[in-house]
C-alpha positions in Angstrom: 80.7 109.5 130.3 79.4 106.2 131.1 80.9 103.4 133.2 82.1 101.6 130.5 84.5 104.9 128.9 85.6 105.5 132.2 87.0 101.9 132.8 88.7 102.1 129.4 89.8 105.7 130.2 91.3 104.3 133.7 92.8 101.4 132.3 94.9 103.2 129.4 95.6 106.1 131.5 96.9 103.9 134.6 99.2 101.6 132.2 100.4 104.4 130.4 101.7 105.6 133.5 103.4 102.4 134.7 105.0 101.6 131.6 106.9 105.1 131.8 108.5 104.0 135.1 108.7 100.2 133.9 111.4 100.1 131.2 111.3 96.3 131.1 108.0 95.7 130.8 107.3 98.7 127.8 108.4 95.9 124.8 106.9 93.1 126.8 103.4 93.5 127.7 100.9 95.6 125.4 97.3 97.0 126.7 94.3 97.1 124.6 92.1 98.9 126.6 89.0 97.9 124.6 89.1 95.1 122.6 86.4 94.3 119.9 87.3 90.5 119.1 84.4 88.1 119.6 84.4 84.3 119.4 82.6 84.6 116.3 85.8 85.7 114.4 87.0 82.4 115.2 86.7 79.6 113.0 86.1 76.5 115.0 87.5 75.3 118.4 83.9 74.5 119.7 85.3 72.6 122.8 87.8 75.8 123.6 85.4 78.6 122.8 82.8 77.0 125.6 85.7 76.5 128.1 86.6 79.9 128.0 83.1 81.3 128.3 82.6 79.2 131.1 85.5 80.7 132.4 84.0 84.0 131.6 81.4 83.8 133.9 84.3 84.3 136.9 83.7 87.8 135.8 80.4 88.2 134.9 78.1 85.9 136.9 80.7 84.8 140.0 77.6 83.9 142.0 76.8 81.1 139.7 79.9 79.5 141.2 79.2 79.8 144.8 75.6 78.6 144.0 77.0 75.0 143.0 79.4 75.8 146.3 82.4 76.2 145.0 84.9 78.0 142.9 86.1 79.9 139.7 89.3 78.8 138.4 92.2 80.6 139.6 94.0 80.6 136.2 93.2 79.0 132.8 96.6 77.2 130.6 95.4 77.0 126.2 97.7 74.5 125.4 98.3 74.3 121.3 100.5 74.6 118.5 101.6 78.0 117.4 98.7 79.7 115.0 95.8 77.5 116.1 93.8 80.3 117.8 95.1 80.6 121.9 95.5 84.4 121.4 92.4 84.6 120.0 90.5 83.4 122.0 92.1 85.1 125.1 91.1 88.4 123.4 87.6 87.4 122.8 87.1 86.3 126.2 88.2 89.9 127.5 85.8 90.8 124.8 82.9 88.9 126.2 83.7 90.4 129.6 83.9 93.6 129.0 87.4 93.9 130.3 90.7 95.5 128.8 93.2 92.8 127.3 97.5 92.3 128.6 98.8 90.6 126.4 102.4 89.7 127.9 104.8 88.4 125.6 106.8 85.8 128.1 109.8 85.8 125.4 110.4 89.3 125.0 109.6 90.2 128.7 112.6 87.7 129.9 115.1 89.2 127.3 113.8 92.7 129.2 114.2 91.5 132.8 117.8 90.0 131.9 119.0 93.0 131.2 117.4 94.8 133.7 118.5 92.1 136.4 119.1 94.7 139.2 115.3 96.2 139.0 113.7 92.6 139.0 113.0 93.8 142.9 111.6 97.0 141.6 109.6 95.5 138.7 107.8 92.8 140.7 106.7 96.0 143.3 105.4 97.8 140.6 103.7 95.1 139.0 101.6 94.0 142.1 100.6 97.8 142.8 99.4 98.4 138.9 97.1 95.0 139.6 95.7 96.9 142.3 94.9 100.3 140.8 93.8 98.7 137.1 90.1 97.9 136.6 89.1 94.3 135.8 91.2 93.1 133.0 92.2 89.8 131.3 95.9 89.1 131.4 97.4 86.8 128.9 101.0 85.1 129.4 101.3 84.2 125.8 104.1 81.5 125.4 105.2 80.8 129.2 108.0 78.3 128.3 110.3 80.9 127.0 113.4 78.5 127.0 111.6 76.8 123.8 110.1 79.9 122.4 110.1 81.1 118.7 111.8 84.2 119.4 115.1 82.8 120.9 115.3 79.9 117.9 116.9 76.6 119.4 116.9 75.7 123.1 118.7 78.1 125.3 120.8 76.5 127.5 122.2 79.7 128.8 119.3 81.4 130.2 119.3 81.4 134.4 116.5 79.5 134.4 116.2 79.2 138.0 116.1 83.2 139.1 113.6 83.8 135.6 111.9 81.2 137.0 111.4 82.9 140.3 110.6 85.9 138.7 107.7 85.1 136.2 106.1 82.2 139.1 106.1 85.3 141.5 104.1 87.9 138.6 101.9 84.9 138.0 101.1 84.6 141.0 100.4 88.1 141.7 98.7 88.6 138.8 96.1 85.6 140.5 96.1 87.3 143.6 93.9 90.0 142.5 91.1 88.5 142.0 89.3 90.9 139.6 91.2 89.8 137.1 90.9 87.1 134.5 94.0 84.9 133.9 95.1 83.4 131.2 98.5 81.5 129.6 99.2 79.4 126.7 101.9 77.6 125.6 103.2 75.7 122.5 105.3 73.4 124.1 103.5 71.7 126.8 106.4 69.1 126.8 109.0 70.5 128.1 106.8 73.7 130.4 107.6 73.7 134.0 105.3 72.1 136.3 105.2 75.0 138.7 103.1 76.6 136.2 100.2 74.0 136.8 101.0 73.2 140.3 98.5 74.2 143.2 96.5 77.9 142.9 97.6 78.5 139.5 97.0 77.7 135.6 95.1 74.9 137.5 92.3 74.3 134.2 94.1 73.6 131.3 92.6 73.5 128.2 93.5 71.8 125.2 93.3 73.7 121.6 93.7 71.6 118.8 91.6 72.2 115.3 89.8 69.4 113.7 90.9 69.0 110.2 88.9 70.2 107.8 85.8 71.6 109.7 87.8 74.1 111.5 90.2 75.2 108.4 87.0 75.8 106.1 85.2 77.5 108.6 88.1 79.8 109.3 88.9 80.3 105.6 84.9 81.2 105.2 85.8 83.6 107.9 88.0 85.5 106.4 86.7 85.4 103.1 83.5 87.4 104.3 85.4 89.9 106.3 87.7 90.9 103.5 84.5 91.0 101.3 83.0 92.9 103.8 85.7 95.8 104.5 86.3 96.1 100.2 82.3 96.2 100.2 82.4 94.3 97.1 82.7 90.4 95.9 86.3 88.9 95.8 86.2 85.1 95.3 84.8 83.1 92.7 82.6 80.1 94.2 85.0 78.1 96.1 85.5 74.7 97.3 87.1 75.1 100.1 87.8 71.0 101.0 89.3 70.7 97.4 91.4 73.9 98.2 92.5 72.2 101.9 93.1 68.7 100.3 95.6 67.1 102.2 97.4 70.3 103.8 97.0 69.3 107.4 100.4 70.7 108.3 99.2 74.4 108.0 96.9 75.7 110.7 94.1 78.1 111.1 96.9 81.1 111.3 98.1 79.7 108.2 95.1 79.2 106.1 94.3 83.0 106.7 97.6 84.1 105.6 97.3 82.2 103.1 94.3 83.8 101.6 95.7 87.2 102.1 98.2 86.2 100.1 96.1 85.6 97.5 94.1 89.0 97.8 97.6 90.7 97.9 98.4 89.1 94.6 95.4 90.5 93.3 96.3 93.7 94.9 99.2 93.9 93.9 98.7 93.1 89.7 95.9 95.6 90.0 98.3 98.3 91.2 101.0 97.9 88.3 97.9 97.7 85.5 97.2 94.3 85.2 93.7 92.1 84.8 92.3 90.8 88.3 89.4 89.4 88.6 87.6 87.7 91.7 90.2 84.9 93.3 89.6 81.5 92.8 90.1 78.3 93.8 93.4 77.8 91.5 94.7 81.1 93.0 94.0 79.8 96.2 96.1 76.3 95.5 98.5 77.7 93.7 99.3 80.0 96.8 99.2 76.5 99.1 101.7 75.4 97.0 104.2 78.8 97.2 103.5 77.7 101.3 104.8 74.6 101.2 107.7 75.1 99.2 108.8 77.8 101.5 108.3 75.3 104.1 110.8 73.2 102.3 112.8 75.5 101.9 113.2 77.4 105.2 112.5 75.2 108.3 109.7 77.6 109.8 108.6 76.6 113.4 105.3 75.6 113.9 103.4 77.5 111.6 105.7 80.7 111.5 105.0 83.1 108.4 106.7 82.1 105.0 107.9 84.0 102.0 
């Protein structure tokens, strides 16, 4: 078995473990001990992409720091709407360096800790020793200001902000400690994030992700048009202009616009399976689908690029 298997081996095998004596933490934080995500499934983002290989080379070319005398960054903030790409390009990073990929859901993880308030002790213990034992890894706090997050709606005036607080600055900053690891957060709501999170040894590079409209939409959409094409093995879209298709949508993101063309291919799916004609997709199935989007949007107030009906 080479080194490579064995770290992935290691990796599941070790978080397996911990997650059986970590309730809390189960729901919260999922492993994928070998992700195959690269930056080229990404459409755009030029300025991210190269900061987070240049973040990369903490892991695979640390020297390269110390030769320009002095350091990596201890932790790296993607700041950007919801659907733009910050998860995404997390995983490819852990992609590029070889490493499994933690993706902690911040949200769900408080809801867990609250009601497991008298094991916070016991969580933050087991967290630091797992750190230890894991291989390399890239750990991703996806959403750190949970008071705003999606999955709790409005603002939540009645979460104890101050002991969570405590709590998640104390795994962050663990999680930094060991310094095998990459580490990474994001947030969609820069505005209202606790400065704690960017203050001294911790998210101290903070990078912004923000799509240019269209470039970045057409290249995304082109994207996912050629690896749908590619997994039916067979042609799917018509010849497609994909500014005419984008016209003035710039309220949808990248997430968006590749939901939005599986919406169309589902379509076509979907007539296919109860015995209708469907041919290729085309542009007209494509704006006709934009326009489904933004009556939904309309019609149920979807945060920030949320799926619609």
């Amino acid at each position: 078995m080479d080194e490579d298997l064995k770290r992935i081996e290691r990796a599941q095998n070790l978080w397996t473990s911990f997650l059986r004596s970590v309730d809390p933490l189960a729901r919260g934080a999922k492993l994928t001990a070998a992700p195959d995500f690269d930056f080229d499934g990404i459409g755009g983002l030029a300025g991210p992409k190269e900061e987070i290989q240049t973040y990369a080379c903490a892991a695979t070319s640390p020297q390269v720091y110390a030769e320009w005398g002095t350091f990596p960054p201890h932790g790296m903030l993607l700041v950007g709407q919801k659907g733009v790409g910050k998860t995404l390009l997390a995983r490819a990073l852990a992609t590029r360096t070889r490493t499994s990929f933690l993706d902690v859901d911040i949200p769900r993880m408080v809801i867990d800790v609250i009601h497991a308030s008298g094991k916070v002790g016991e969580l933050i213990q087991s967290w630091s020793q797992i750190l230890e034992e894991m291989p390399p890894i890239t750990v991703y706090f996806n959403e750190l200001e949970f008071s705003q997050a999606q999955a709790f709606g409005t603002h939540r005036h009645d979460l104890p902000i101050g002991p969570i607080m405590d709590y998640l600055l104390e795994i962050v900053d663990r999680t930094i400690a060991a310094k095998q690891h990459l580490v990474v957060g994001s947030t969609s709501s820069p505005d209202t994030l606790r400065p704690a999170f960017v203050a001294g040894r911790r998210f101290e590079r903070i990078v912004e992700v923000n799509p240019v409209f269209p470039e970045d939409m057409v290249e995304t959409l082109e994207i996912h048009a050629r690896a749908a094409e590619k997994r039916a093995g067979h042609t799917l879209f018509e010849p497609i202009d994909w500014l005419e298709v984008l016209g003035q949508s710039r309220d949808a993101s990248p997430g968006d616009w590749a939901r939005i063309l599986h919406a169309v291919l589902r379509r076509k799916a979907s007539s296919e399976a109860c015995g209708g004609e469907s041919g290729p997709a085309t542009g007209d199935d494509l704006k006709a689908e934009v326009e489904r989007f933004k009556q939904a949007q309309k019609r149920i107030r979807v945060p920030e690029s949320g799926n619609y009906l």
